[in-house]
C-alpha positions, -999 to +999 in steps of 0.1 A: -090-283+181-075-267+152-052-237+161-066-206+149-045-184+125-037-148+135-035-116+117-007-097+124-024-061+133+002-040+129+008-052+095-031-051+087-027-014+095-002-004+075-017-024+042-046-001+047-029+031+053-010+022+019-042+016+000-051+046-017-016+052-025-011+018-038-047+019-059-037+049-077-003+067-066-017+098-047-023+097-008-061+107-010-066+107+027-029+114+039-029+081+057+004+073+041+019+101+054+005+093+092+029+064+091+063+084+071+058+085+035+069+121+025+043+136-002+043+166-015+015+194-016-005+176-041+000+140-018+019+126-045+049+108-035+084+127-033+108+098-027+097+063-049+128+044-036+106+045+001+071+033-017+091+005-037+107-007-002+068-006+012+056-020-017+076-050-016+069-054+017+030-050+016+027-058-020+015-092-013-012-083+010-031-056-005-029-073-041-052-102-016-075-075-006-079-056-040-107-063-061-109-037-088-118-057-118-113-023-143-081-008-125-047-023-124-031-005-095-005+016-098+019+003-077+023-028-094+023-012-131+049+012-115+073-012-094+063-047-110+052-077-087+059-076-052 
């Protein structure tokens, strides 16, 4: 029997804690700052150097899940390919 791929949870977690912020550069829900990214009043990033690190960590994986035909997210028109 074929062995059976596994997600990676933790990482799985993350991607979707990143999305919003990813998708459009504001932390709608503040699930980016539940796992450290500082925002500021308006959820907007404060330090960039932090989301480019996350980005080119998670880059990869969120650009597999996103499916907005009309949007080009902002992560990659702000950092370039992950």
């Amino acid at each position: 029997m074929p062995v059976r791929k596994k997600t990676n949870r933790r990482r799985a977690d993350i991607v979707m804690a990143l999305t919003d912020l990813f998708a459009t550069g504001v932390d709608w829900d503040q699930e980016a700052r539940a796992i450290g990214v500082a925002t500021c009043a308006y959820d907007f990033p404060t330090d960039l150097d932090h989301v480019r690190v996350l980005w080119r960590q998670h880059g990869e994986a969120f650009l597999a899940g996103y499916s907005d035909p009309y949007q080009q997210p902002w992560a990659l028109t702000e950092f370039g390919a992950p």
